[in-house]
C-alpha positions in Angstrom: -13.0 6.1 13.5 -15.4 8.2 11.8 -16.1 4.9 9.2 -16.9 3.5 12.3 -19.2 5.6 13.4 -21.1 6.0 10.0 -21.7 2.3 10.4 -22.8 2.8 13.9 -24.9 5.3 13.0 -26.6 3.6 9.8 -27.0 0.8 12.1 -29.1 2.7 14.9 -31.4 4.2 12.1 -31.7 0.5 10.8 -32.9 -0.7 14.3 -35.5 2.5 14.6 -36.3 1.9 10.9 -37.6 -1.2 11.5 -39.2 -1.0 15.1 -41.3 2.0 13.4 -42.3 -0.6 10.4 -43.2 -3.5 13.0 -45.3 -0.8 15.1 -47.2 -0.4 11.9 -47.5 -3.5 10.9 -49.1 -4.3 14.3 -51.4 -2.1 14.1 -53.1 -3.0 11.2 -53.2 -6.3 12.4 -54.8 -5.6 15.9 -58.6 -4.9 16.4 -59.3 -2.4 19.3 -62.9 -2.2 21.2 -63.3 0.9 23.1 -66.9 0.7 25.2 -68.7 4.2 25.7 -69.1 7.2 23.2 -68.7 9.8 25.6 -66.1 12.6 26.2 -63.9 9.8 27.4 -64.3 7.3 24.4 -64.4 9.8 21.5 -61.7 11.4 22.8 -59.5 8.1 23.3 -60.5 6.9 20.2 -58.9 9.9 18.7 -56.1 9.8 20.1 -55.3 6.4 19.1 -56.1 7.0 15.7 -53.4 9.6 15.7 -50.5 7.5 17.2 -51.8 4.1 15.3 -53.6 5.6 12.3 -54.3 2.2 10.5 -55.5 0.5 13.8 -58.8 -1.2 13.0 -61.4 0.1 16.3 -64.4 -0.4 17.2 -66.6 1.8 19.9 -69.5 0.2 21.6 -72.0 2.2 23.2 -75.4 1.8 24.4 -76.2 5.9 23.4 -74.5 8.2 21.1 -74.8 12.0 21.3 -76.9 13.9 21.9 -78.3 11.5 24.4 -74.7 10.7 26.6 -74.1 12.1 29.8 -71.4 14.1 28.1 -74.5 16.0 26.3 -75.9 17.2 29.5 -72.6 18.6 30.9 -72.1 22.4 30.4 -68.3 21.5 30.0 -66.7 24.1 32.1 -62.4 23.0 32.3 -62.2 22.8 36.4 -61.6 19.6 37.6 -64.8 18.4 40.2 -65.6 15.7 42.5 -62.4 13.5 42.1 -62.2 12.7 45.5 -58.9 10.9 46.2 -57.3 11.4 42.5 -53.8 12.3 43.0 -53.5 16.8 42.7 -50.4 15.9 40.3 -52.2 13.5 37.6 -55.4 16.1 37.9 -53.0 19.2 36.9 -51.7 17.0 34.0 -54.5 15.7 32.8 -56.3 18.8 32.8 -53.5 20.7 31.6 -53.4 18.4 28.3 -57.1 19.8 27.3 -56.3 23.2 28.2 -53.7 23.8 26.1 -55.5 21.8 23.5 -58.7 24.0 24.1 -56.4 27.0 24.0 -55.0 26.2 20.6 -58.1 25.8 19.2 -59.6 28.9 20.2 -56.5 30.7 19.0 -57.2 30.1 15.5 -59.7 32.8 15.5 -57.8 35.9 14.7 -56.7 38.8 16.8 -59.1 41.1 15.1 -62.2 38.9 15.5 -61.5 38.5 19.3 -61.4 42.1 19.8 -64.4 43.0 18.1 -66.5 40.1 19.2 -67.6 38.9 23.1 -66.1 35.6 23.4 -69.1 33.4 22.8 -70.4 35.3 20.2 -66.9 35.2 18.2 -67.2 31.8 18.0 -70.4 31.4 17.6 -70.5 33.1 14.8 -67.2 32.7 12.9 -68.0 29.4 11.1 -64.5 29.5 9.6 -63.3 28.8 13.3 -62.5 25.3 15.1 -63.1 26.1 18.3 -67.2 26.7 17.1 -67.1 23.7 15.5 -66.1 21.8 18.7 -68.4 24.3 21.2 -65.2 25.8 22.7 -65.6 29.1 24.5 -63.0 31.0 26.3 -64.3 33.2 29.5 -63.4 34.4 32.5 -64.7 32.0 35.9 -64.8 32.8 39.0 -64.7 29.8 41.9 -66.3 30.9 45.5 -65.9 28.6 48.9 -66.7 28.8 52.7 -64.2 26.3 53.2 -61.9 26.6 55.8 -59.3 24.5 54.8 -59.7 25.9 51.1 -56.0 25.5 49.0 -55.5 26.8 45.7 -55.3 23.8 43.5 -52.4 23.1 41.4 -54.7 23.0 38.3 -54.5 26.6 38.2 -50.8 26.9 37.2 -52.1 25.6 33.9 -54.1 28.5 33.4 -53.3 31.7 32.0 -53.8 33.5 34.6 -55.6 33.8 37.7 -55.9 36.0 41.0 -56.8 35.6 44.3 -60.3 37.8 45.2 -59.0 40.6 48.1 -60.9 40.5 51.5 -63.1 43.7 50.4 -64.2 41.8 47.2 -65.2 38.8 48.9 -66.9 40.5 51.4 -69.3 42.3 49.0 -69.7 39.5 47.6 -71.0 37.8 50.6 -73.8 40.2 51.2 -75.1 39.7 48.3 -75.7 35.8 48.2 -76.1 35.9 52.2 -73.3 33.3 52.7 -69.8 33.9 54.7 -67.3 33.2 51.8 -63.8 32.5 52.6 -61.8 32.3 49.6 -62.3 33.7 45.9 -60.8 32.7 42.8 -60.6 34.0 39.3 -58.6 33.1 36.2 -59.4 32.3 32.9 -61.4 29.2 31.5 -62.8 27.8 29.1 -66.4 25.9 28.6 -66.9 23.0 25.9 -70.0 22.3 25.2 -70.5 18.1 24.9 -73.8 18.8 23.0 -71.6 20.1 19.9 -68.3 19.0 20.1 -69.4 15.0 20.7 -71.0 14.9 17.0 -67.8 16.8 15.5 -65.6 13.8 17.3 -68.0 10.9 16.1 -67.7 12.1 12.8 -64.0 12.2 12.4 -63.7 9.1 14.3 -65.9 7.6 11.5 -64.4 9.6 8.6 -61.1 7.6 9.7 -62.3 4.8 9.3 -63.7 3.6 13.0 -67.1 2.2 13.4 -69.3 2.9 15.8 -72.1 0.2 17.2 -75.6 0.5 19.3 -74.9 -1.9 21.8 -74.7 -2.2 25.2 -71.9 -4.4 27.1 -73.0 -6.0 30.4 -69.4 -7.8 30.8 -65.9 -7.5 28.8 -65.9 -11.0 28.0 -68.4 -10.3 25.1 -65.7 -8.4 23.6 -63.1 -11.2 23.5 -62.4 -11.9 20.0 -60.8 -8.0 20.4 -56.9 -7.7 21.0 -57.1 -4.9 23.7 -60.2 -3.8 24.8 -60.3 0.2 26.1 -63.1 0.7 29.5 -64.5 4.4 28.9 -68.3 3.0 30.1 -68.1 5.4 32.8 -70.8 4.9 34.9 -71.5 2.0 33.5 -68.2 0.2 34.5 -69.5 -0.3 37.9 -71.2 -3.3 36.4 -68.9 -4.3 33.6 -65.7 -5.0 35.6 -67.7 -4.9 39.0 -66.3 -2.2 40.0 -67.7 -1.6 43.4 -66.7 2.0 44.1 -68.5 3.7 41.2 -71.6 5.6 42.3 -73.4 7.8 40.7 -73.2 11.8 41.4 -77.0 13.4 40.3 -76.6 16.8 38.2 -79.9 18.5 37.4 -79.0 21.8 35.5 -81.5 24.1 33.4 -80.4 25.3 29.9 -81.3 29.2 29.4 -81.0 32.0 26.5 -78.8 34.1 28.3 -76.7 35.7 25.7 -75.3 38.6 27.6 -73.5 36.4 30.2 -70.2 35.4 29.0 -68.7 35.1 32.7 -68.7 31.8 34.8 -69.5 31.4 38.6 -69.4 28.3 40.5 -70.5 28.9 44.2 -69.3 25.1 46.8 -70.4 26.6 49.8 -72.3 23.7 51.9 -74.8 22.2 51.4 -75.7 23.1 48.2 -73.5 24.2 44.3 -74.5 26.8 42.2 -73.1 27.4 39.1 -73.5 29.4 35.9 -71.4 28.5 32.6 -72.0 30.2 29.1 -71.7 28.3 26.3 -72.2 28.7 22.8 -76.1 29.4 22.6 -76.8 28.7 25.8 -76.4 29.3 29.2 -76.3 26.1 32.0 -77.7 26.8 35.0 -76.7 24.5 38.4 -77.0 22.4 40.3 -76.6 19.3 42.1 -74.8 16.9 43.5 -76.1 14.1 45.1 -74.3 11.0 45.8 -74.9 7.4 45.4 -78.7 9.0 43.7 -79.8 6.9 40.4 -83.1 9.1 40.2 -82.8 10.8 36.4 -86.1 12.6 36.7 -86.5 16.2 36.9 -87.1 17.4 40.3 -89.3 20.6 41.3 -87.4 21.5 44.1 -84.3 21.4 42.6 -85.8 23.3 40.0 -86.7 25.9 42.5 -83.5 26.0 44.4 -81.2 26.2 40.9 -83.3 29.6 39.5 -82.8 31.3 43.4 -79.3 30.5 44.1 -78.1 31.5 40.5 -80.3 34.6 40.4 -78.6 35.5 43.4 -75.5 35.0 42.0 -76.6 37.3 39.0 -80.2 39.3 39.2 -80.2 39.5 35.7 -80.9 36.0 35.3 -84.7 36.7 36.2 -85.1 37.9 32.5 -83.4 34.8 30.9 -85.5 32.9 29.0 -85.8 29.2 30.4 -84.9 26.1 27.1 -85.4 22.8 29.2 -84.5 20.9 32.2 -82.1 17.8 32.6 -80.6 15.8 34.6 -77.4 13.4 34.5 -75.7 11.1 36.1 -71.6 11.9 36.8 -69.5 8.9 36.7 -68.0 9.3 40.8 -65.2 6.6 42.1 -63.1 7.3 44.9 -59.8 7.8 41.9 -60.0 8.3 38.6 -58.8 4.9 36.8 -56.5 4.4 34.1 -54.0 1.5 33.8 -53.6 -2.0 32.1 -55.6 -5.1 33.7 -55.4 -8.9 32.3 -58.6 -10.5 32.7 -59.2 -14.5 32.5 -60.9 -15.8 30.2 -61.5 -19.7 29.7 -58.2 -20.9 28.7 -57.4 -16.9 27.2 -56.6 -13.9 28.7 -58.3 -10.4 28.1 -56.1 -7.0 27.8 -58.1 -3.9 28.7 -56.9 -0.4 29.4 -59.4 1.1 32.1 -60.2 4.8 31.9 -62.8 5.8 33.9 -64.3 7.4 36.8 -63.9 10.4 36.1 -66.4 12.3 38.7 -67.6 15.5 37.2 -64.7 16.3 35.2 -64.8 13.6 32.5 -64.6 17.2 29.9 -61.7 18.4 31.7 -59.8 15.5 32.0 -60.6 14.0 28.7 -57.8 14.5 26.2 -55.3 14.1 28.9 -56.8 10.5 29.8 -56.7 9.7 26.1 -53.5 10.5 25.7 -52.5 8.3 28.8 -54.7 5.5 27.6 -52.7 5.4 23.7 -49.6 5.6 25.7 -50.8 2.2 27.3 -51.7 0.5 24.5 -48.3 1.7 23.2 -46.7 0.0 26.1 -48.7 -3.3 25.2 -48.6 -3.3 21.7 -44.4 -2.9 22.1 -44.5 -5.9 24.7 -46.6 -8.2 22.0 -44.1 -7.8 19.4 -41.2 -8.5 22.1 
């Protein structure tokens, strides 16, 4: 019996033994397109490399950073205007960056994190990931006048949050001059597109993936690719015709602000305010207008960003103002990621769709890469079968 089962056993590992030589073998024989250089991209990209590291990819992109919408974000983790996207696939998603986010800025040292406010620590320790990739810890605090306002499961992934008390809100109200009816705060984190986007293009590169300027009206220019990966964000309205992208208009102003290391976001209706701390600056919003293309900088929502965040903290008057931008998020009614086959001619296309991603493309990033390498797992397996 137990001769038997050796065999059994040798057997088994003979079978996984090969299937993990024929997964390699595929890999270096398949060439993977990924279109967009964003959060999204980069971060798929990545993650691809990782599970298939001799995989031969290819990212197009019309912009690389430091001119993405990525760059413009201030990258606070809380998942934003996701609309119909499932509570369940938002928690895990976002949960897969937290804890990534969390181990990075771990690395620091006990001692350092002590001595140091949070921002500055990282800022400063140049031995430390999480200043490499523009990661900052810090508490946030999330204000409504919903009615209907639930805490979302996202928060479970956290470590740790509590529910602002009726006197605390209250005070709080009087000073912004707006009936709030739920408070929120628990830890966060903020990272910053503008810096961690170069760190991802360079080891995306330094493993050997190649990055071209060019911009992809339709898939079909991308056939002579074995899988293609959709990260184009906005941009896939018009590459796969998607008709339920629209854009989402964020004008924010970038400030020196260095003894804020606290985040607020205010939803009360009609208007967002938010302020988010990041590395060497402090992002100041904002907006959020629907189905609005206009990129240029608008004076009133200049005007109404500096009053509703100065209410929100008076210190803010002595901030020192950097610049003024604008983006536009990538809004669709769910967030996308799954397998399509398109036709081609007498061929047919594979692509991996992952995007839409609203205004939490940051948050939701390495969790979608790690769902979109788990596809191309799933298709890669189903070629060799």
């Amino acid at each position: 019996m137990e001769l038997n089962g050796v065999r059994i056993q040798c057997a088994v590992l003979k079978q996984n033994l090969a299937i993990f030589y024929d997964k390699k073998s595929i890999s270096m024989s398949k060439k993977l397109a990924i279109v967009g250089a964003g959060a999204i991209g980069l971060t798929t990209a990545l993650a691809i490399q990782r599970k298939f590291p001799n995989i031969d990819i290819t990212i197009f992109t019309k912009e690389v950073s430091p001119h993405t919408t990525s760059d413009v974000a201030a990258g606070l983790w809380g998942p934003v205007y996701l609309r119909d996207t499932p509570d369940d696939k938002i928690a895990y998603w976002s949960q897969e960056t937290y804890e990534q986010l969390l181990t990075w800025w771990k690395q620091g040292g006990k001692k350092e994190i002590i001595l140091h406010a949070f921002r500055r620590f990282f800022a400063n320790n140049s031995n430390c990931k999480a200043r490499k990739y523009g990661v900052c810890l810090m508490p946030s605090v999330m204000l409504t006048d919903k009615s209907d306002f639930k805490l979302p499961k996202w928060l479970d992934s956290t470590l740790g949050y509590y529910i602002l008390p009726k006197d605390e809100l209250a005070k709080i109200s009087n000073r912004i001059d707006v009936k709030l009816t739920a408070g929120v705060s628990f830890i966060s984190f903020s990272w910053e597109g503008g810096l961690f986007l170069r760190t991802l293009q360079k080891q995306f590169t330094e493993n050997g993936g190649k990055i071209v300027i060019q911009a992809v009206k339709k898939l079909q220019e991308l056939k002579d690719f074995d899988v293609i990966i959709n990260c184009a964000g906005l941009g896939a309205g018009e590459i796969v015709g998607d008709q339920e992208m629209i854009p989402i208009r964020g004008q924010v102003r970038k400030v020196e602000a260095p003894w804020i290391y606290e985040s607020c976001v205010l939803d009360v209706k009609p208007k967002v305010a938010y302020i988010i701390p990041n590395t060497h600056q402090l992002t100041l919003g904002g907006t959020a207008n629907y189905d609005v293309h206009d990129t240029t900088i608008s004076e009133t929502d200049k005007i109404n960003i500096v009053r509703d965040c100065n209410q929100l903290d008076r210190s803010l008057k002595s901030a020192k103002t950097l610049r003024d931008v604008v983006g536009l998020r990538p809004g669709r009614s769910q967030v996308r990621v799954d397998i399509e086959t398109v036709p081609h001619g007498d061929k047919e296309l594979t692509v991996i769709h992952n995007y839409g991603h609203g205004g939490a493309g940051i948050t939701l990033s390495l969790g979608c890469a790690e769902e979109a390498s788990n596809l191309l797992q799933k298709i890669l397996t189903k070629s060799k079968l």
